[in-house]
N, C-alpha and C positions, 0 to 999 in steps of 0.2 A: 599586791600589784599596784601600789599605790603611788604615782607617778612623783619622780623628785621635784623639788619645790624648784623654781623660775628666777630669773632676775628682780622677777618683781613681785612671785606669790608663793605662795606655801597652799598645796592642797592637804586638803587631809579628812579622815571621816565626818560626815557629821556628828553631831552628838544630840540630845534631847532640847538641852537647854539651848540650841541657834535657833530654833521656830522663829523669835521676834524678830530674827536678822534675817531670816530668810525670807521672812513674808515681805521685807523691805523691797527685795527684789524686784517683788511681783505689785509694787504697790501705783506703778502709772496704767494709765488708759491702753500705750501701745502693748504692754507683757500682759492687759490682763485678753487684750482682743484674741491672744493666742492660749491663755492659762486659765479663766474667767471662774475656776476654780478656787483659784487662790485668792481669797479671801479675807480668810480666818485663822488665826492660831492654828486650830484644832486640823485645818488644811493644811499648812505649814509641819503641824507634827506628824501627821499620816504620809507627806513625801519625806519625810524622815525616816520615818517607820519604812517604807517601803526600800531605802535605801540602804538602811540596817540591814535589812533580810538580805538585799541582793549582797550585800557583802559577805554574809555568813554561808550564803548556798552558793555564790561564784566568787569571793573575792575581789569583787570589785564592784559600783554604780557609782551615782553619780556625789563626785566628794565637796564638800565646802571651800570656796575659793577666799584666801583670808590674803588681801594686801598686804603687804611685808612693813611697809613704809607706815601703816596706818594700824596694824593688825587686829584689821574689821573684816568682818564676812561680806562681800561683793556680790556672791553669786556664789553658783555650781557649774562643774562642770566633768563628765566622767563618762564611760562606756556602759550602756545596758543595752539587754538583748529587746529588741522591737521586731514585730511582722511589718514585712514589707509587701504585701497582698500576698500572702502566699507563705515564704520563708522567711527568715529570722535574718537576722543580721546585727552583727557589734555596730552600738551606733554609738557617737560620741553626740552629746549632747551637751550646752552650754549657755546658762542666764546669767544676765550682769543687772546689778542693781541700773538705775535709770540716770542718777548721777556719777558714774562711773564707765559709763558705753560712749564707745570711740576711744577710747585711750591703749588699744590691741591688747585688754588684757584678755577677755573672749577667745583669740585664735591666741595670742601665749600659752592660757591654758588649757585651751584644745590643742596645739601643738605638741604638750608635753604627754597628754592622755594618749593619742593618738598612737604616738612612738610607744609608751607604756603598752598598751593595748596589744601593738605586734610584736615586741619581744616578750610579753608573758601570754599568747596563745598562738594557736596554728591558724588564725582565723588566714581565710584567702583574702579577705576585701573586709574593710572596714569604713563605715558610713554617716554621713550625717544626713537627717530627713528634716528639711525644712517643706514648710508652707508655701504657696508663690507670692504669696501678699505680704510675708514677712524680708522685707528686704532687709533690713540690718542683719538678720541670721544668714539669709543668703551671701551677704558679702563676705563674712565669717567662713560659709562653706567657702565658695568659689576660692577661696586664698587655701583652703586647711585640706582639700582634696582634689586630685586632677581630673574625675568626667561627673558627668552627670548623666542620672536617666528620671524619664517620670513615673510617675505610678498608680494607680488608685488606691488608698488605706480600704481597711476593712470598714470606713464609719462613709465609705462612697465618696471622700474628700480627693481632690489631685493633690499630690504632692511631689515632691522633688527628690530625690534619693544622689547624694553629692556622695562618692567614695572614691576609696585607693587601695589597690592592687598592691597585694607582698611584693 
C-alpha cells in the first residue's frame, strides 16, 4: 500500500539503520513539546520497530519521507489505526524535520498517503488528530481534509479530529 513517490519525495518503509535521521526530526523544542519522547536512539528504533510491525499485520504505517533533491530522510508520514475516544480510525499522520517545515512537503506527503489510504481500504473517513496548540499540524490538517470535530483522547487531553469522507 505504499503511496507513490511526489514531485519532490519518495516514501518508503523504514528500515533499522534511519533511527539517527529520524530522531533528527524530533530534535527542536516545538516537535519535542508534542513527542517529548523522542529522545534517544533507542526511542527512534522502537518507533521504527513499531512501524515494522504495522506493516507486516496491516500493510501499511507510518513510512520514511526521503527528499528526492537531497535523498535525506525529513520526516514520516503514513496511515495508522488510533482511538478516537472510543473508535479507531485511519489517521494519517505526519513529522517534518525542523529545517525542512514550511516548504508543503508535510501536506505533499499527506496528500499522497491520503489518496493511498482510500484506494487500498474501504475505510469511510479518513483522519488526522492534531493537538490545538500544535498549530503548524493544524494548518497541515485544515489544507489535507474538509471538517473537523473535537474529541477528548483516552489520556483526558482535547484534541481535534480533521477528516474526509469517501
Amino acid at each position: 500500500m505504499q503511496p507513490p513517490a511526489t514531485e519532490q519525495l519518495t516514501l518508503r518503509e523504514f528500515r533499522a539503520e534511519d533511527a539517527k535521521d529520524l530522531l533528527t526530526v524530533f530534535t527542536d523544542d516545538y516537535a519535542r513539546r508534542f513527542y517529548p519522547e523522542m529522545t534517544t536512539e533507542a526511542a527512534a528504533t522502537e518507533w521504527i520497530d513499531r512501524n515494522l510491525k504495522r506493516y507486516a499485520e496491516h500493510g501499511f504505517g507510518l513510512w520514511a519521507v526521503i527528499e528526492k533533491s537531497t535523498g535525506r530522510l525529513i520526516g514520516d508520514c503514513g496511515p495508522t489505526w488510533q482511538d478516537i475516544g472510543g473508535p479507531t480510525i485511519l489517521e494519517i499522520g505526519y513529522h517534518i524535520a525542523p529545517d525542512r517545515r514550511g516548504r508543503g512537503f508535510a501536506l505533499e506527503a499527506a496528500r499522497a498517503c491520503l489518496a493511498t489510504a482510500f484506494a487500498s481500504t474501504s475505510e469511510p473517513e479518513i483522519g488526522s488528530i492534531v493537538a490545538p496548540e500544535n498549530a503548524s499540524s493544524m494548518s497541515v490538517a485544515r489544507r489535507l481534509h474538509r471538517e473537523r470535530r473535537s474529541y477528548v483522547n483516552s489520556r483526558g487531553l482535547d484534541r481535534f479530529l480533521f477528516f474526509t469522507r469517501r
